[in-house]
N, C-alpha and C positions, 0 to 999 in steps of 0.2 A: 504493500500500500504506500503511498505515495500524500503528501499534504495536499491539499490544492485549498484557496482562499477563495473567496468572493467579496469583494468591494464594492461599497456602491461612492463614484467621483473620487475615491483617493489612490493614490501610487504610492511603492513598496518605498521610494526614497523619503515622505512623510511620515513614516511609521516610527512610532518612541517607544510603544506601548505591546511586547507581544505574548500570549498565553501558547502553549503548545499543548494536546493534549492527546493521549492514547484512547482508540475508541472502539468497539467494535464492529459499530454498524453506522451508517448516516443517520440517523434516528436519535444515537447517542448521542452523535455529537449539536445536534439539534437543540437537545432536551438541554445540554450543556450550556449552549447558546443562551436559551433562552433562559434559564436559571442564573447567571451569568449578567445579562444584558447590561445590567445597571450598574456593574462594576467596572473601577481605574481600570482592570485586566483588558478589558473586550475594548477601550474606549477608541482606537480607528480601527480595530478588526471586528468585519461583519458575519463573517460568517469562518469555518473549518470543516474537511472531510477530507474523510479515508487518511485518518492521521497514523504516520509511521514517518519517524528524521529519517532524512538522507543526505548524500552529500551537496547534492544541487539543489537542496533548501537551506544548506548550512552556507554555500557559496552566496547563493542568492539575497541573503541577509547579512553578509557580513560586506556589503555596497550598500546597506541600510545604515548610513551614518549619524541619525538621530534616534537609533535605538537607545533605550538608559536602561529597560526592563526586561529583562524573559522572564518567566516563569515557567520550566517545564513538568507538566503534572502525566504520571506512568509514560514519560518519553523514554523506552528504551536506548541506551548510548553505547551502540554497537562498536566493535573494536575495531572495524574498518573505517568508523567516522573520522575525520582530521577538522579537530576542531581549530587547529593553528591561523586561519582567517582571523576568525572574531578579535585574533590581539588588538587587531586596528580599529576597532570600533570605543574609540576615545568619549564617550556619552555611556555607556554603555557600565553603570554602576552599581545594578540592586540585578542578582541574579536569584532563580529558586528552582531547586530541584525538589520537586513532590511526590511522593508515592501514597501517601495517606487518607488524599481525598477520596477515591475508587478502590475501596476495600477490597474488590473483589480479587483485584490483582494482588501475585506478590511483592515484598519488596523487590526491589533489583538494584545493584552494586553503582556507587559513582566511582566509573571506572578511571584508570590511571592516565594523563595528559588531556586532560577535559580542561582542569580548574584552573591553571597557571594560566591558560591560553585569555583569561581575562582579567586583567593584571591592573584593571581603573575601578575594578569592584570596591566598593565602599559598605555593600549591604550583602552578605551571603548566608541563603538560607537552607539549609538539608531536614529534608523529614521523611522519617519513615526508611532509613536507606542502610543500604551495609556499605561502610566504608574501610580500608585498610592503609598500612601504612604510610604510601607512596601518595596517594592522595592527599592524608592529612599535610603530609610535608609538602605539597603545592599550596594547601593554602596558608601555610605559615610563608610563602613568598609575596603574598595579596599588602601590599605594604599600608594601600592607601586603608583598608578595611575598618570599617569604624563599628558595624554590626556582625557577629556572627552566632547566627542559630543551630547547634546539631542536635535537633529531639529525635527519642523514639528510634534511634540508630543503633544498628548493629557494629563494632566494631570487629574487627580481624585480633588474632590472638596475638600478633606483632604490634598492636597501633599504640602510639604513645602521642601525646602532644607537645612534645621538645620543641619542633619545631614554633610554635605558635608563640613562644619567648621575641620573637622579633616582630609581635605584630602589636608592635608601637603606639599606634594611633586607636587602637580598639576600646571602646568605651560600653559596649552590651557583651555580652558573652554567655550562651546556656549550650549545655551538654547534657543530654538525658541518653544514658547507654539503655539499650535494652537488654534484657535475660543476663546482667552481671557480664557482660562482653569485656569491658573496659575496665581492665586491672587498677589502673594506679592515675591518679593524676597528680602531676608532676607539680616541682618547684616551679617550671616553666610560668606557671598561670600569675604568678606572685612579681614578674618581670613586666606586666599590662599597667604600669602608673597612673594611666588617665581610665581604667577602668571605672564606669560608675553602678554597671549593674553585674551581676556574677552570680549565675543561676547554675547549679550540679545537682543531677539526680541519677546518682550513680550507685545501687545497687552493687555491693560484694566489691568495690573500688577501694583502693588505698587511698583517702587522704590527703596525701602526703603534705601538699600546701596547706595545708590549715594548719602544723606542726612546727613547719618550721622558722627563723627570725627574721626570712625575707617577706613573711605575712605583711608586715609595719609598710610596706613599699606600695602597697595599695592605697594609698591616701588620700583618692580620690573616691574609695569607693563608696558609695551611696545605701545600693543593695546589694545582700548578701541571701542566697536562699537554696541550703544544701539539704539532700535525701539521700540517707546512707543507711544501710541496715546492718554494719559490723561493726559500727567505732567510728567517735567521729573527738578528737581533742579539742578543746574550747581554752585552754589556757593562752592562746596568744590570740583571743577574741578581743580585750583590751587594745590592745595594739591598733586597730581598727576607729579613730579616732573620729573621721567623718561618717560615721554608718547614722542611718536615719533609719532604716526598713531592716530588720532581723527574721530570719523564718527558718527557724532549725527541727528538724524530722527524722531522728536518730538513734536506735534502741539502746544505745549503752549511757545518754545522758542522762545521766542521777543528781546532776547538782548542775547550778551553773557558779560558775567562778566569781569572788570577789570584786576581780577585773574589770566586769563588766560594766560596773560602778562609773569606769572613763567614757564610758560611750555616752555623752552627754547630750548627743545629738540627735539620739533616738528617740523615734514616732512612733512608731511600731516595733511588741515584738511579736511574735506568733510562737509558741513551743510547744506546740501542739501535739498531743500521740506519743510523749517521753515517757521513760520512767523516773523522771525527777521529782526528788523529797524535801529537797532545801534548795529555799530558795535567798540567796544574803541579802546582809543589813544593806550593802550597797544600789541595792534598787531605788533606794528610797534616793541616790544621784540622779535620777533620769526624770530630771524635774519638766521636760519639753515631752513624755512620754504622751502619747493620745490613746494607743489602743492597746493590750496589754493582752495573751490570748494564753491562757495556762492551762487551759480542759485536757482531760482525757491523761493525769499523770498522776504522781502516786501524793502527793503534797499533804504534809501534815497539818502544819502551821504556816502564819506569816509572819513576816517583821512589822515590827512599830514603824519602821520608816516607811512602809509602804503608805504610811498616812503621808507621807512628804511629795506623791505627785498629782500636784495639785491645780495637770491641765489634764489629767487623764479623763475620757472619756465615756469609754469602755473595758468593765473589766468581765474576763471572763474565765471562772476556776470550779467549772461544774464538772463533775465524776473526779476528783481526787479523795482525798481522804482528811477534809480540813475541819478541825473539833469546835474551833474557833476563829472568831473575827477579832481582833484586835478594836479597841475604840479609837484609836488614831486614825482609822478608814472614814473619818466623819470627819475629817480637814479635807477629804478631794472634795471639796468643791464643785470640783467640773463636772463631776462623775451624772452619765443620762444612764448608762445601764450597767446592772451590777447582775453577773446570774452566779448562783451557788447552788445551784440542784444538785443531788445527787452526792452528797456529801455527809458527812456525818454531825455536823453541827446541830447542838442544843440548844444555843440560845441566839439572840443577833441583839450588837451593841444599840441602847438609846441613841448614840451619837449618829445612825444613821439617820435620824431627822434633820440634821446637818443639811445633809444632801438637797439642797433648795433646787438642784437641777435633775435631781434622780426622777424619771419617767417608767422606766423600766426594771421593776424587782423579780428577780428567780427565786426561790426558795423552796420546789420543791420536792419532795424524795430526801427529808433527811429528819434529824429527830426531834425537831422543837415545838415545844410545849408553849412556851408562850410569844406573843408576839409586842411590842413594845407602844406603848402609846403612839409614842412618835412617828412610827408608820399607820399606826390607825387615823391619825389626824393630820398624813401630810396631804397635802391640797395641789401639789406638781405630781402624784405617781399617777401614772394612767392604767398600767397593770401589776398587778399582783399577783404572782405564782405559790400558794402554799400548799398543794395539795397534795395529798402521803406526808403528813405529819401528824403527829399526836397531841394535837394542837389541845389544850383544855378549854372547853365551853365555859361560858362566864355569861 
């Protein structure tokens, strides 16, 4: 099969904007079309059939000098193609290889002398793909690259990301390995300076950057948002002095660090799904803190200082194992929603009348008997959750 286009009044040297897609029938690619219509992708391409690359489509586009975009969604990249045109296509900076939208198909491999051959990429995206060594190391050559996506990817039992220590100007970066593919991730990632976002969800992976003293190098970074199910070290979490967004997902975390106390500049944190019991005095530093997300871990107690974040917004510490509230939680002020279901608490402090902005109360599935004046008379809650408690009638 062969691509063929239909336009209606434009020519292939106007085109900025192109979608490729594998299909089986004209019908598909129809449905495609018109599912599609309203999107940047299609915006001068009218129509596609009988989709399969070849070389005299690859020719024939790379004399299209205001491309900036492809997108190829299940475009097989056969080993006879010579992608070596496209270098000259100087516009030509957000690329995306797709395999995920048309589940029916399988992945298929981005194969080796594709990536390099586009060398003004700024934005590169991989999903759903199996990739190996030789590849990765083409795009640790992508200099200008300022985004890179690889979700949902199989990796090769060789691939490492050494290479990607020279890609300088990169400021996004996510890696989701599939089925524990991707062993180890390297010191390389801790070499990205102007990083601002830094997404890993790596199953059965080493680490390794999160351990060691070149972490502090990241000083730019913003977000941080790791998934790991064998160990993940948080001791040189401190280090990390501009973090604003925190989201850690990791079964051996039972404590967070002291440390953390320096991250002054965090909004968020999420630790959701830990097994973490203590949580330190030094929380109560993260005084610019908004949202705060502790559910689903083993939490006994809390600190008195956690009365001290007093922009927080949202707290949320339901299904742990917390016996009590501190009364210093009636200094947040800011606080709209507070949930503690599922927990074992007996009583809740008066000081939560404090709460002149509290809208939304949790409480229930735990063991408390009485409830406090001060939420029976406060005049800002709009709901109240107590049910599964041994409340005493009065």
């Amino acid at each position: 099969m062969n691509f063929k286009f239909l336009f209606q009044g434009i020519s292939l040297w106007i085109l900025n904007v192109l979608l490729l897609t594998r299909a089986e029938s004209i019908n598909e690619c129809e449905e495609l079309k018109n599912n599609w219509s309203n999107n940047v992708y299609l915006t001068n391409l009218e129509k596609l059939i009988d989709c399969e690359i070849n070389q005299e489509l690859i020719d024939k586009l790379a004399t299209c000098s205001e491309i900036n975009y492809i997108q190829l969604i299940q475009v097989p990249l056969n080993e006879e193609l010579n992608f070596k045109p496209f270098r000259n296509l100087n516009k030509l900076t957000s690329l995306s290889i797709d395999y995920q939208i048309m589940r029916k198909y399988k992945p298929l491999r981005v194969r080796n002398n594709v990536i390099k051959y586009f060398p003004n990429l700024k934005i590169l995206t991989l999903l759903d793909v199996i990739i190996g060594k030789s590849a990765l190391d083409e795009i640790g050559t992508l200099k200008n690259l300022h985004s890179l996506d690889i979700s949902k990817t199989t990796f090769d039992e060789d691939s490492t990301l050494h290479s990607f220590k020279s890609l300088s100007n990169l400021t996004y970066l996510t890696i989701e390995s599939y089925q524990k593919s991707l062993k180890r991730i390297s010191t390389s990632i801790n070499y990205l300076t102007n990083l601002d976002t830094l997404v890993i969800r790596a199953n059965g992976a080493d680490l390794a950057f999160m351990t060691h003293r070149t972490l502090k190098n990241l000083k730019n970074l913003n977000t941080l948002d790791v998934t790991n199910d064998i160990g993940l070290n948080l001791d040189k979490i401190g280090d990390l002095t501009n973090l604003e967004y925190l989201y850690l997902t990791c079964k051996n975390i039972t404590s967070i660090p002291d440390s953390i106390g320096n991250l002054k500049k965090l909004k968020e944190i999420d630790l959701f799904g830990n097994p973490i019991s203590v949580i330190p005095d030094t929380i109560g530093n993260l005084e610019n803190l908004v949202n705060l997300y502790l559910g689903d871990n083993r939490i006994e107690t809390l600190p008195d200082s956690i009365g001290n974040l007093k922009n927080l917004k949202y707290l949320y510490l339901a299904r742990n194992q917390i016996t009590e509230i501190p009364s210093s939680i009636g200094n947040m002020t800011c606080l709209e929603r507070l949930t503690l279901s599922n927990n074992k608490l007996q009583s809740i402090p008066d000081s939560i009348g404090n709460l002149k902005n509290l809208k939304y109360l949790y409480l229930d599935h735990n063991n408390i008997t009485t409830i406090p004046d001060s939420i029976k008379n406060s005049t800002t809650i709009k709901e109240l959750y107590l049910s599964d408690n041994p409340i005493n009638k009065e």
